[in-house]
PyMOL Python script that loads the backbone (N, CA, C, O; Angstrom):
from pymol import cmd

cmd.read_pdbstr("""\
ATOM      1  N   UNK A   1      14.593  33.572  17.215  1.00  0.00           N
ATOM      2  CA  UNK A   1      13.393  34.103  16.586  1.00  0.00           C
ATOM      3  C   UNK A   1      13.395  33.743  15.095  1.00  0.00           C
ATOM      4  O   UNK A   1      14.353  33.897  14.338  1.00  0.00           O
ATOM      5  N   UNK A   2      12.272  33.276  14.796  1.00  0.00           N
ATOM      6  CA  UNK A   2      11.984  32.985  13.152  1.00  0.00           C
ATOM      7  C   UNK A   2      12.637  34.573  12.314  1.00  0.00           C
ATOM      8  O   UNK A   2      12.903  35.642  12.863  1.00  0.00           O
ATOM      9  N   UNK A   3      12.740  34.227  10.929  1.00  0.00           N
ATOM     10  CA  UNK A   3      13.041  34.713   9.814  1.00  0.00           C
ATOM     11  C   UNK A   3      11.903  35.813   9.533  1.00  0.00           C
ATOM     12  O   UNK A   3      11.996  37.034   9.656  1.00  0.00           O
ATOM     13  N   UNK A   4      10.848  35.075   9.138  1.00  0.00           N
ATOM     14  CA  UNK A   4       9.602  35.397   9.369  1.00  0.00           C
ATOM     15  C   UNK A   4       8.420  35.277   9.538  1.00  0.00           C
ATOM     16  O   UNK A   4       7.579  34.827   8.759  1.00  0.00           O
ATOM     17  N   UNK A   5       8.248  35.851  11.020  1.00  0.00           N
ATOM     18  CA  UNK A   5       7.091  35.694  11.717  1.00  0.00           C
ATOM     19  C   UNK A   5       5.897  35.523  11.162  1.00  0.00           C
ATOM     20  O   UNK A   5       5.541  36.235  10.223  1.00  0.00           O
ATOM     21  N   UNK A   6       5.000  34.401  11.753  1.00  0.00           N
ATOM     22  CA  UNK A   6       3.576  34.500  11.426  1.00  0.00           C
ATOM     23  C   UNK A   6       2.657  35.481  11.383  1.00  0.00           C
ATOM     24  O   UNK A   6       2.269  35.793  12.510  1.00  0.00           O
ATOM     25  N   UNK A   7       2.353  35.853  10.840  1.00  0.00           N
ATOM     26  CA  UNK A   7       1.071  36.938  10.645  1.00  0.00           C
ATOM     27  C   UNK A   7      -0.291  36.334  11.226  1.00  0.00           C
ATOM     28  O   UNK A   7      -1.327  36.435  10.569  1.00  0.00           O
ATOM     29  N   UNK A   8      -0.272  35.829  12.226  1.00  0.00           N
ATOM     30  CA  UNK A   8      -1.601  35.159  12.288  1.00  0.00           C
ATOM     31  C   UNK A   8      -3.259  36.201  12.039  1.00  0.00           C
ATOM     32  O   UNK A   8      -4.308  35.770  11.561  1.00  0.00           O
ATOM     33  N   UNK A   9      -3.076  37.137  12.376  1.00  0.00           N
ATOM     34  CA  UNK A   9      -4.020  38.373  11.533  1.00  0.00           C
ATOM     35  C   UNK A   9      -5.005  38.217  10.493  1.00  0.00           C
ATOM     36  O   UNK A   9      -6.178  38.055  10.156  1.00  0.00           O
ATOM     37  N   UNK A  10      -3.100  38.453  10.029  1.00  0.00           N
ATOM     38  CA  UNK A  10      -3.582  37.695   8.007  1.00  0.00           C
ATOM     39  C   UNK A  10      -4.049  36.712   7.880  1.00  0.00           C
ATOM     40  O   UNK A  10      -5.027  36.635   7.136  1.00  0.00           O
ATOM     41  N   UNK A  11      -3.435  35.259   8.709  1.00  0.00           N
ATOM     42  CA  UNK A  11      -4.213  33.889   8.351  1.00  0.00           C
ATOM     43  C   UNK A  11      -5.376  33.897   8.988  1.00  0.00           C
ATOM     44  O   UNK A  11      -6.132  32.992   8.634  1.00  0.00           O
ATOM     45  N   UNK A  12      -5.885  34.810  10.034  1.00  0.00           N
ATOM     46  CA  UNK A  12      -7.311  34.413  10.322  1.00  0.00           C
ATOM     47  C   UNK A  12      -8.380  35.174   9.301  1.00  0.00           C
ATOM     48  O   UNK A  12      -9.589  34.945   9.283  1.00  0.00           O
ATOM     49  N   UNK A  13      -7.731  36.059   8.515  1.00  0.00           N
ATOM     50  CA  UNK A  13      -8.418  36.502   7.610  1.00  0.00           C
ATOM     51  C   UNK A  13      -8.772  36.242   6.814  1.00  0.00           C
ATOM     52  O   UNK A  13      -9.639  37.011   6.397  1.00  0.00           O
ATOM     53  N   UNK A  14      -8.407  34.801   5.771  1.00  0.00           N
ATOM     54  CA  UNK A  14      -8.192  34.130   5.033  1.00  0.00           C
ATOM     55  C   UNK A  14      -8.518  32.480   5.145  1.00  0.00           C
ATOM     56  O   UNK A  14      -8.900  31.625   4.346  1.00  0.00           O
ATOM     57  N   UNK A  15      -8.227  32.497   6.309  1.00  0.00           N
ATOM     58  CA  UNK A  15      -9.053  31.264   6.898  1.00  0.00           C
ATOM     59  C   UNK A  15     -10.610  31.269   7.152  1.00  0.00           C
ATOM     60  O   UNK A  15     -11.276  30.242   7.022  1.00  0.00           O
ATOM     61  N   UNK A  16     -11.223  32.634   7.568  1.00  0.00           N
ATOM     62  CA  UNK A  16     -12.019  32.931   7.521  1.00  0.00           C
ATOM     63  C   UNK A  16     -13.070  33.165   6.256  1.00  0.00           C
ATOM     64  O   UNK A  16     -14.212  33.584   6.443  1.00  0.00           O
ATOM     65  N   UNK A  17     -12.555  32.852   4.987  1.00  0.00           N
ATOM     66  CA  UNK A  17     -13.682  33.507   3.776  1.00  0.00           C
ATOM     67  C   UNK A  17     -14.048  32.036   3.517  1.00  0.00           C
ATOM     68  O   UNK A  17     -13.473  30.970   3.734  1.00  0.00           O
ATOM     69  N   UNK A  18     -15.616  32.502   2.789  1.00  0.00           N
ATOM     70  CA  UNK A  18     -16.582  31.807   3.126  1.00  0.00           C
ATOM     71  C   UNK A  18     -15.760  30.656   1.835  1.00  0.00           C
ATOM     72  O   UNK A  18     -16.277  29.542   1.913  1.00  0.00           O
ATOM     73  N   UNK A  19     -15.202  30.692   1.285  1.00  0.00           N
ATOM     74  CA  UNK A  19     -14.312  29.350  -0.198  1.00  0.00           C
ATOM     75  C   UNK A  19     -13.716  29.126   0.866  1.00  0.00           C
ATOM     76  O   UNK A  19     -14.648  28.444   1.293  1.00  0.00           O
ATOM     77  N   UNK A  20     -12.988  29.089   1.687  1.00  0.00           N
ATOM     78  CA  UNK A  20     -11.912  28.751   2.332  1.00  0.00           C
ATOM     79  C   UNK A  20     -12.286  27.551   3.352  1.00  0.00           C
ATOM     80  O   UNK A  20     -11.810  26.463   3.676  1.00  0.00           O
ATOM     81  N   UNK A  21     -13.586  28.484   3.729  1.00  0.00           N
ATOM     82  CA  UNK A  21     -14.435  27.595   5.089  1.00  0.00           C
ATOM     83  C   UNK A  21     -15.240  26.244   4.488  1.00  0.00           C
ATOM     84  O   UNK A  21     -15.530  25.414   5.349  1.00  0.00           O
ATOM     85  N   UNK A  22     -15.599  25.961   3.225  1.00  0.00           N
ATOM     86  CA  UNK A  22     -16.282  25.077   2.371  1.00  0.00           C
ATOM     87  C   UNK A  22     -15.083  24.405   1.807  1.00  0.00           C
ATOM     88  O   UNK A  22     -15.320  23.207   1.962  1.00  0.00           O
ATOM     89  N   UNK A  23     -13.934  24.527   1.241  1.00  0.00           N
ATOM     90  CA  UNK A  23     -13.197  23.606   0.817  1.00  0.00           C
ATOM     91  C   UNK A  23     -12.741  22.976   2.193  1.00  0.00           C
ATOM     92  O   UNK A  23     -12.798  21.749   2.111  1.00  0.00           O
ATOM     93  N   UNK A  24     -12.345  23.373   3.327  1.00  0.00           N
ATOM     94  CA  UNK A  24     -12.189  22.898   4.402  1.00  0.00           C
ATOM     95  C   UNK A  24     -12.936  21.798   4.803  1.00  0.00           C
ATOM     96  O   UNK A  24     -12.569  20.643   4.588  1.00  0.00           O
ATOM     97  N   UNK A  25     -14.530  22.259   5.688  1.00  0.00           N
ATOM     98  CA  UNK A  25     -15.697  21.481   5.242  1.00  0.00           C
ATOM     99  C   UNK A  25     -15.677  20.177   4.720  1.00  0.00           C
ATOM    100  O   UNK A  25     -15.771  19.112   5.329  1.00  0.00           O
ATOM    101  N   UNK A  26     -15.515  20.431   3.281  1.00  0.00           N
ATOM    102  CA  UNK A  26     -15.609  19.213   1.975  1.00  0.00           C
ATOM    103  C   UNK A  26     -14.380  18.535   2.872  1.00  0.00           C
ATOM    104  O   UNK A  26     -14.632  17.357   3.125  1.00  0.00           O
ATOM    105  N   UNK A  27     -13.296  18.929   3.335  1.00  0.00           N
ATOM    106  CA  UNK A  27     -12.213  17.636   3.290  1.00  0.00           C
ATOM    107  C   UNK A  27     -12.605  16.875   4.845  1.00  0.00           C
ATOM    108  O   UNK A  27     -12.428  15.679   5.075  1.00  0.00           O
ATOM    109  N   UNK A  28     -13.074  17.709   5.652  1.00  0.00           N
ATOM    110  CA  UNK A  28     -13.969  16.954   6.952  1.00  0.00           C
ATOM    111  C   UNK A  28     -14.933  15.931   6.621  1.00  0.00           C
ATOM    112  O   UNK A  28     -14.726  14.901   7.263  1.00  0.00           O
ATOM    113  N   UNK A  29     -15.828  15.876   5.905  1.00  0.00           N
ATOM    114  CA  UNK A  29     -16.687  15.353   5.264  1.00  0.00           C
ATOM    115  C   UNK A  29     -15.923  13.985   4.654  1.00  0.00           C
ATOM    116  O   UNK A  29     -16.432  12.869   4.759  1.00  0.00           O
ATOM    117  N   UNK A  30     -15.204  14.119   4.292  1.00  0.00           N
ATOM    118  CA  UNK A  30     -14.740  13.261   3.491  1.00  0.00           C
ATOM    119  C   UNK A  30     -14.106  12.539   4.105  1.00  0.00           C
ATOM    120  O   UNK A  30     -14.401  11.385   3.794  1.00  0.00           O
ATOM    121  N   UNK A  31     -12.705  12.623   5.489  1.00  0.00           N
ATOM    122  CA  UNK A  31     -12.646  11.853   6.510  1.00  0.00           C
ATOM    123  C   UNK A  31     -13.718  10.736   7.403  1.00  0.00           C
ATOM    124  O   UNK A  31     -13.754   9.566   7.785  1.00  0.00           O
ATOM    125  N   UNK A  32     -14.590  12.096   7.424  1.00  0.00           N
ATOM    126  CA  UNK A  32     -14.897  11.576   8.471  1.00  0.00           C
ATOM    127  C   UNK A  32     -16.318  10.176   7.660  1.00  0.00           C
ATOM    128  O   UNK A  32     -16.889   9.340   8.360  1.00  0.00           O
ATOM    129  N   UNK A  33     -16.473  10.293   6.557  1.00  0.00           N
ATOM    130  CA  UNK A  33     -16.837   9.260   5.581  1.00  0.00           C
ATOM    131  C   UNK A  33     -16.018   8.157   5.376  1.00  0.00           C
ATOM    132  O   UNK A  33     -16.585   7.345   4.645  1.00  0.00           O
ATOM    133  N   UNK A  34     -14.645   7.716   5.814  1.00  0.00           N
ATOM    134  CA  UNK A  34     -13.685   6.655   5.887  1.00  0.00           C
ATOM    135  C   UNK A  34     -14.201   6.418   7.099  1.00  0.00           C
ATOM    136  O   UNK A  34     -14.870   5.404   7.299  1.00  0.00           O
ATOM    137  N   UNK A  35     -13.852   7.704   8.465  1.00  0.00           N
ATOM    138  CA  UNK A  35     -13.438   7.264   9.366  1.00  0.00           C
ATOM    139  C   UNK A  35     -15.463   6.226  10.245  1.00  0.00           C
ATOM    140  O   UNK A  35     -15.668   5.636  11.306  1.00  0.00           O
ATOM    141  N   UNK A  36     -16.043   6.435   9.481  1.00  0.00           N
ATOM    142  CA  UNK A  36     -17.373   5.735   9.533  1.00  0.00           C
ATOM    143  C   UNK A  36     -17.364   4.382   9.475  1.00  0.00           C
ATOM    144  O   UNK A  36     -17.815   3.599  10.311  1.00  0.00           O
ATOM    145  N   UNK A  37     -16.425   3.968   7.671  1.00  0.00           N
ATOM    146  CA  UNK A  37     -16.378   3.350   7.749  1.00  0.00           C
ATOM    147  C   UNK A  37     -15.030   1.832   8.024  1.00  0.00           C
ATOM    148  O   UNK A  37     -14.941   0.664   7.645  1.00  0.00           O
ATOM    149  N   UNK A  38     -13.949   3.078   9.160  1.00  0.00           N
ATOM    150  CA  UNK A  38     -13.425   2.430   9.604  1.00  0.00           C
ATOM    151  C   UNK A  38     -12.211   1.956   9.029  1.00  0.00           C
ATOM    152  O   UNK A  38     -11.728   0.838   9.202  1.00  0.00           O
ATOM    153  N   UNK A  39     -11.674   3.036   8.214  1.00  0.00           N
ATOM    154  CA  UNK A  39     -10.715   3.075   7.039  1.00  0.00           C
ATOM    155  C   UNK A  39      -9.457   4.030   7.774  1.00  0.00           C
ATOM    156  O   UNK A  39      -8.244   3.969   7.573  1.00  0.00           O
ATOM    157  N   UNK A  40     -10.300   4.999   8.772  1.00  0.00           N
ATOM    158  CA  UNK A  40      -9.092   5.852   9.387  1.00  0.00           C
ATOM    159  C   UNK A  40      -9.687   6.213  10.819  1.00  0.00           C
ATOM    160  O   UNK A  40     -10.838   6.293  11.247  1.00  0.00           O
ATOM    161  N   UNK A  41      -8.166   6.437  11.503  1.00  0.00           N
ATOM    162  CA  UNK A  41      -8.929   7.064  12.816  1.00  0.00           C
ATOM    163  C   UNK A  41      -8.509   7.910  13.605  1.00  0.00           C
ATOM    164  O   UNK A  41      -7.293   7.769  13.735  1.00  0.00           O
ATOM    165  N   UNK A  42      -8.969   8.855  14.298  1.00  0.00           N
ATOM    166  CA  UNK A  42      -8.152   9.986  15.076  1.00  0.00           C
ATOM    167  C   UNK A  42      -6.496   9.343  15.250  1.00  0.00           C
ATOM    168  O   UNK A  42      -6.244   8.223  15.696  1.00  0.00           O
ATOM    169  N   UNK A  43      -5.343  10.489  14.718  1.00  0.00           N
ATOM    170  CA  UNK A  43      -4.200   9.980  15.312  1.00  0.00           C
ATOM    171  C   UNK A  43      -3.754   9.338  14.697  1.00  0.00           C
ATOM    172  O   UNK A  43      -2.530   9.464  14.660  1.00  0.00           O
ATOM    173  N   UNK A  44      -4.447   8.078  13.677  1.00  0.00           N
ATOM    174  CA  UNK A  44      -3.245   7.610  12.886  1.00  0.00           C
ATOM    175  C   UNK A  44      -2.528   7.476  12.168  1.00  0.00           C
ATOM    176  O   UNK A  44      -1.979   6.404  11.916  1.00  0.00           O
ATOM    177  N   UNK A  45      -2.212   9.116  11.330  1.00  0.00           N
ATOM    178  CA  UNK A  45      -1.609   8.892  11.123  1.00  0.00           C
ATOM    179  C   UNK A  45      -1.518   9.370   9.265  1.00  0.00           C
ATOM    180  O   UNK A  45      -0.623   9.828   8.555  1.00  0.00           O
ATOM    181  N   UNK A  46      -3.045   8.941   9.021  1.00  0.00           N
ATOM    182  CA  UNK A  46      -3.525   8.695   7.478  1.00  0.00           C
ATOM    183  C   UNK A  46      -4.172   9.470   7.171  1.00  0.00           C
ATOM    184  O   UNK A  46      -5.158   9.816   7.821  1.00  0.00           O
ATOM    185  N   UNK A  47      -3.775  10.027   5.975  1.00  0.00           N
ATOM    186  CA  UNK A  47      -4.706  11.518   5.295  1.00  0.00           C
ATOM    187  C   UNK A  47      -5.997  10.433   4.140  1.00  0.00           C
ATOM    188  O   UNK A  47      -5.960   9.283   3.702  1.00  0.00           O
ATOM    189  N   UNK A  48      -6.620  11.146   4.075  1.00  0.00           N
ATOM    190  CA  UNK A  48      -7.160  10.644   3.336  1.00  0.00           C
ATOM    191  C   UNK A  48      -7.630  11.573   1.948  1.00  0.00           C
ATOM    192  O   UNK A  48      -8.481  12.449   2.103  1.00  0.00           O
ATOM    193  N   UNK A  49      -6.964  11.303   0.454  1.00  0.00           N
ATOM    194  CA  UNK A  49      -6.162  11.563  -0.291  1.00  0.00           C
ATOM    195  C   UNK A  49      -7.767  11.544  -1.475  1.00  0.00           C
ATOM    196  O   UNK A  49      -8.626  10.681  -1.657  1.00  0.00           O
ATOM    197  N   UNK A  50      -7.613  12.607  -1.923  1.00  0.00           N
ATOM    198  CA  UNK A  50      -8.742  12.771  -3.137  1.00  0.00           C
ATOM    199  C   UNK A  50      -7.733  12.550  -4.356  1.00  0.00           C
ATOM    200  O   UNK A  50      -6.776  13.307  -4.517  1.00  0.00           O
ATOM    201  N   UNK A  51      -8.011  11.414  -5.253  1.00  0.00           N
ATOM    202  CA  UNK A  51      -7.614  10.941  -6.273  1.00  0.00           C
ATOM    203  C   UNK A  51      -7.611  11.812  -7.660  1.00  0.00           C
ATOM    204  O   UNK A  51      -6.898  11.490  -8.611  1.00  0.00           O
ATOM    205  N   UNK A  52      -8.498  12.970  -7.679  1.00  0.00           N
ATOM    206  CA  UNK A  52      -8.653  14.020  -8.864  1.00  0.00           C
ATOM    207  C   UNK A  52      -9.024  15.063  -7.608  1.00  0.00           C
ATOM    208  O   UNK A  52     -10.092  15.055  -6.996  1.00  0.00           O
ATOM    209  N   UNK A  53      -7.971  15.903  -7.382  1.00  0.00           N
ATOM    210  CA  UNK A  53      -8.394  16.796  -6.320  1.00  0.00           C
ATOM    211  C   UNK A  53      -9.457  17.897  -6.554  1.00  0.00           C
ATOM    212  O   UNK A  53      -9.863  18.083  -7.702  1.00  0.00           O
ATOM    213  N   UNK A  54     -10.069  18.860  -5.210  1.00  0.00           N
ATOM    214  CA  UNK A  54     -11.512  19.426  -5.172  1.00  0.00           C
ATOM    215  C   UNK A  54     -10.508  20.790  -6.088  1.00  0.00           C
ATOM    216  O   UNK A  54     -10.934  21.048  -7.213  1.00  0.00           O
ATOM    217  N   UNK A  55      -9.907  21.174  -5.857  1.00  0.00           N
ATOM    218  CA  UNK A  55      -8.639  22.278  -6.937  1.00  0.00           C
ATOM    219  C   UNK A  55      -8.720  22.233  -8.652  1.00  0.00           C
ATOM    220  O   UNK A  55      -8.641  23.136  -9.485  1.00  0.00           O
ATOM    221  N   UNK A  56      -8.911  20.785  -8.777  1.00  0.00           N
ATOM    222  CA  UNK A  56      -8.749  20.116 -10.253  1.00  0.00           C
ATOM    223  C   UNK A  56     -10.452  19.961 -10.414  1.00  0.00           C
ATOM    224  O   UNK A  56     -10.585  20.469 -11.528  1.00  0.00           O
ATOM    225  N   UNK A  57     -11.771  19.587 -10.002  1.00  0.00           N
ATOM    226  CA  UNK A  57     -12.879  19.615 -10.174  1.00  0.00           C
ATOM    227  C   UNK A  57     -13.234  18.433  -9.885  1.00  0.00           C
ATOM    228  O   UNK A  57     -14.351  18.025 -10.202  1.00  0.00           O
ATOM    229  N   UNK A  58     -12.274  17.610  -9.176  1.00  0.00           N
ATOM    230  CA  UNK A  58     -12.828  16.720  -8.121  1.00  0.00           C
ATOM    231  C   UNK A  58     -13.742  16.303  -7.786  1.00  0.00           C
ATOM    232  O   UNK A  58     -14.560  16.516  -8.681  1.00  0.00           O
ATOM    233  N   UNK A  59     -14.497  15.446  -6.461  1.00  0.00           N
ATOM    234  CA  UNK A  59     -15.203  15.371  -5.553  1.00  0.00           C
ATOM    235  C   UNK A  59     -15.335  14.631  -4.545  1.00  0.00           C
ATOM    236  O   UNK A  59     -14.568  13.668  -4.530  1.00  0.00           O
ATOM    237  N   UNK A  60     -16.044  14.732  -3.679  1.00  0.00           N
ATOM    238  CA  UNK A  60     -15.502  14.235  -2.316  1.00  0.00           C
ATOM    239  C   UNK A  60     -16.447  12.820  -2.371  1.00  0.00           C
ATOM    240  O   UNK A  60     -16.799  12.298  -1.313  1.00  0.00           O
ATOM    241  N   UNK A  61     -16.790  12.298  -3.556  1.00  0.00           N
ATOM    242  CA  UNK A  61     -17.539  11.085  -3.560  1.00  0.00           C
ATOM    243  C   UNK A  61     -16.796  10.179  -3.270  1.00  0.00           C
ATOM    244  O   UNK A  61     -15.585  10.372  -3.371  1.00  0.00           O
ATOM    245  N   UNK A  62     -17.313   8.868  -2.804  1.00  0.00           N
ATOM    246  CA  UNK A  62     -16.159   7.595  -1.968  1.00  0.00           C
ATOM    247  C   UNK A  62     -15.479   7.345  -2.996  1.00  0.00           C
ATOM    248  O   UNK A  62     -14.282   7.411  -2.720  1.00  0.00           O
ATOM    249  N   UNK A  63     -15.704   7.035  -4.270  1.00  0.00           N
ATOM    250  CA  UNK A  63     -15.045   6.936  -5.247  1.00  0.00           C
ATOM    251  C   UNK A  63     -13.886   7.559  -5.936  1.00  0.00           C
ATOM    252  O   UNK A  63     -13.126   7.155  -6.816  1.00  0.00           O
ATOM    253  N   UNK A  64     -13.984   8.696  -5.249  1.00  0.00           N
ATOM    254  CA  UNK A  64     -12.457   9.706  -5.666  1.00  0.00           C
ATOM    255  C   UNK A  64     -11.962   9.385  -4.273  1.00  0.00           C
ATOM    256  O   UNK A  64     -10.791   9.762  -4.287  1.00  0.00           O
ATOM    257  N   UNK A  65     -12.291   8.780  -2.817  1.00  0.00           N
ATOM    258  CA  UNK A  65     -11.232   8.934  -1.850  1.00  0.00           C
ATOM    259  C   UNK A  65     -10.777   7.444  -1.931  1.00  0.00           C
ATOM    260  O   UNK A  65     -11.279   6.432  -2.420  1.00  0.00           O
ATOM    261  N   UNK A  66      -9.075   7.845  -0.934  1.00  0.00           N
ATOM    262  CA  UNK A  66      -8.353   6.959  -1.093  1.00  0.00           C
ATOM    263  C   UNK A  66      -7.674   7.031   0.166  1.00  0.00           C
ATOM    264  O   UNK A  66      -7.201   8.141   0.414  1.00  0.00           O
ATOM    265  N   UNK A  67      -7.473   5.985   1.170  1.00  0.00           N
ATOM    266  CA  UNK A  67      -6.605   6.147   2.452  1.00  0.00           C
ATOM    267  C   UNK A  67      -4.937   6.268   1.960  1.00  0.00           C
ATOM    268  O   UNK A  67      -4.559   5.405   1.168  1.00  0.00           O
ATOM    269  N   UNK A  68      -4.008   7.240   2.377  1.00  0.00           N
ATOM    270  CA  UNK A  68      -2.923   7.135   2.244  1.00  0.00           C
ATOM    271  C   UNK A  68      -1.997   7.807   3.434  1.00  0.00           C
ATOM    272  O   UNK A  68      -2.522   8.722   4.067  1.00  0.00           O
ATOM    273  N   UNK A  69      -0.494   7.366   3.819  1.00  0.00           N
ATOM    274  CA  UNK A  69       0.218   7.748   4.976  1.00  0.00           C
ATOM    275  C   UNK A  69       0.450   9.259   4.714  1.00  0.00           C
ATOM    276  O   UNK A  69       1.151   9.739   3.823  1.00  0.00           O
ATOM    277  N   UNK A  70      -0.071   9.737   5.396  1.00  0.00           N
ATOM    278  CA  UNK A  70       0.295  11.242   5.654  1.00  0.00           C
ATOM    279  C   UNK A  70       1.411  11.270   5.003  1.00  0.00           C
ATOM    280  O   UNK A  70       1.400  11.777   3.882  1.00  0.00           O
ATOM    281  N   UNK A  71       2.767  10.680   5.598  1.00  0.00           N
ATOM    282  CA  UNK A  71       4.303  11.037   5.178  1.00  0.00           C
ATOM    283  C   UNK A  71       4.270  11.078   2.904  1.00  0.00           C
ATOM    284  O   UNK A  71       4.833  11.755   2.043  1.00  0.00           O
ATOM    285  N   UNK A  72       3.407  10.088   2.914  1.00  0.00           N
ATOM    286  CA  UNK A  72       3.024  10.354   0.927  1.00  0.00           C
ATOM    287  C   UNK A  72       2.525  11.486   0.590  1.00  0.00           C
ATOM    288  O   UNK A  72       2.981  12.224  -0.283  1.00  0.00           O
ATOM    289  N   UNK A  73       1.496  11.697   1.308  1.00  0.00           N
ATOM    290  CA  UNK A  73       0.146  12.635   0.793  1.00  0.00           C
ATOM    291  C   UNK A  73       0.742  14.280   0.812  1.00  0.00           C
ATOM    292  O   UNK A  73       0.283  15.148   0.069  1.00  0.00           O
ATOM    293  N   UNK A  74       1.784  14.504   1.750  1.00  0.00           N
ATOM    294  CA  UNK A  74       1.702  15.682   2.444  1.00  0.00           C
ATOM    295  C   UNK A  74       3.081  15.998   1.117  1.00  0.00           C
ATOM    296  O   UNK A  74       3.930  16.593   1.782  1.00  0.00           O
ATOM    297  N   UNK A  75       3.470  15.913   0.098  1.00  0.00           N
ATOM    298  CA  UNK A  75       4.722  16.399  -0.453  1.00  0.00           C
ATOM    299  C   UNK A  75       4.384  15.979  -1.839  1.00  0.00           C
ATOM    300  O   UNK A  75       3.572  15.197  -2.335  1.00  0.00           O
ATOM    301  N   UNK A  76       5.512  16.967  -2.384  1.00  0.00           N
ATOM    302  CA  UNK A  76       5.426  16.761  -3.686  1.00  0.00           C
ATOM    303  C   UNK A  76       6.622  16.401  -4.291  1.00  0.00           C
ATOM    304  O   UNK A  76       7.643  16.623  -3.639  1.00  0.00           O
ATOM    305  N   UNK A  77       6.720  15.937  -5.296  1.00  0.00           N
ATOM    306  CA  UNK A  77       7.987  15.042  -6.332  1.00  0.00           C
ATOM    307  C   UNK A  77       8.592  16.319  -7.144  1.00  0.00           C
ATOM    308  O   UNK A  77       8.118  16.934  -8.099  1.00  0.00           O
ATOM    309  N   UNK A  78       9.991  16.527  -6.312  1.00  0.00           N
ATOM    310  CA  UNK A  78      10.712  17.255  -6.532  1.00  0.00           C
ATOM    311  C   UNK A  78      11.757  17.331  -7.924  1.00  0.00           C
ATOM    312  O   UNK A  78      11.538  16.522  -8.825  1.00  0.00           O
ATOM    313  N   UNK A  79      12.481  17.961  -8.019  1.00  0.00           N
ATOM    314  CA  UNK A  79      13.373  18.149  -9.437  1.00  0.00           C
ATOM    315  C   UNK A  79      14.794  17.715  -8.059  1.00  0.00           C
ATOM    316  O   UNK A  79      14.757  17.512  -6.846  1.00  0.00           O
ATOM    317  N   UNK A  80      16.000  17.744  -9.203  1.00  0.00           N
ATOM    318  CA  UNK A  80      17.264  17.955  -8.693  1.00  0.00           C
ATOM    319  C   UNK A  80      17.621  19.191  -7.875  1.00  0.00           C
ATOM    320  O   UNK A  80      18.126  19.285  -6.757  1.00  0.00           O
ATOM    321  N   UNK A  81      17.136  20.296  -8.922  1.00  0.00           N
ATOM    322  CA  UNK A  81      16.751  21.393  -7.811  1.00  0.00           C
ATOM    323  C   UNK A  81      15.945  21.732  -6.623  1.00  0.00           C
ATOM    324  O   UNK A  81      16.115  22.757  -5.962  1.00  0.00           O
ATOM    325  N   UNK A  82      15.131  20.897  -6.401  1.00  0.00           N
ATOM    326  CA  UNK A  82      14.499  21.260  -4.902  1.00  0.00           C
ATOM    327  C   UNK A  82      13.328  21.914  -5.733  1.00  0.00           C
ATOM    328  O   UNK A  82      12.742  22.704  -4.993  1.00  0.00           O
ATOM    329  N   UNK A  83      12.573  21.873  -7.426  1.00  0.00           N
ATOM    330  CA  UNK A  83      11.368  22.645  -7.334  1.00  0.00           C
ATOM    331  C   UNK A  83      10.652  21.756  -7.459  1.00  0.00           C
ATOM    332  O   UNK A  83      11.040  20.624  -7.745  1.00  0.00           O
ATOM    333  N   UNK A  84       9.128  22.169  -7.220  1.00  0.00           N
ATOM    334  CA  UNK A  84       8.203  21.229  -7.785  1.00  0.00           C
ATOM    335  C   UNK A  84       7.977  20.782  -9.045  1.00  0.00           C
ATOM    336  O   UNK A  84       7.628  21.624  -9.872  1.00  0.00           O
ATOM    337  N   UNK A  85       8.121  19.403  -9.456  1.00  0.00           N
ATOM    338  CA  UNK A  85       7.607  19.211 -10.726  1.00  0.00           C
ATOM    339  C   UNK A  85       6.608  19.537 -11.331  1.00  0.00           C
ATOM    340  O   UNK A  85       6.451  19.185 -12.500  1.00  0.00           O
TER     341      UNK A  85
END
""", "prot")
cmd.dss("prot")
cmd.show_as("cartoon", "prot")
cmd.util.cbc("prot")
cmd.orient("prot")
């Protein structure tokens, strides 16, 4: 048994507010605007990576997206210690 358990409760509660459901949204939108034009496709693999993120004041214009391998996109550049830079 895990350490600690999911609360799924809590995450549907939170998954649920209406910022939550629109930044979501925006990043569908924005796939599926590559995957149109054939830049990405179910399964393979590739996130597709906002260059000034929607967090930072961003936008989901073609011009801020960028195809990149999931295994890049999904982490951040750590210290010696294991924190985030």
């Amino acid at each position: 048994m895990p350490r600690n358990p999911r609360d799924y409760k809590k995450e549907r509660k939170y998954d649920s507010k209406p910022e939550v459901k629109a930044r979501r949204a925006a990043r569908n939108r924005a796939r599926y605007k590559l995957m149109k034009e054939g830049k990405v496709r179910k399964g393979d693999g590739k996130d597709v990576d906002h260059k000034k993120p929607l967090s930072k004041g961003g936008s989901t214009k073609r011009s801020n997206l960028r195809v990149k391998p999931a295994s890049k996109n999904r982490s951040y550049a750590r210290t010696k210690s294991a924190r985030m830079k």
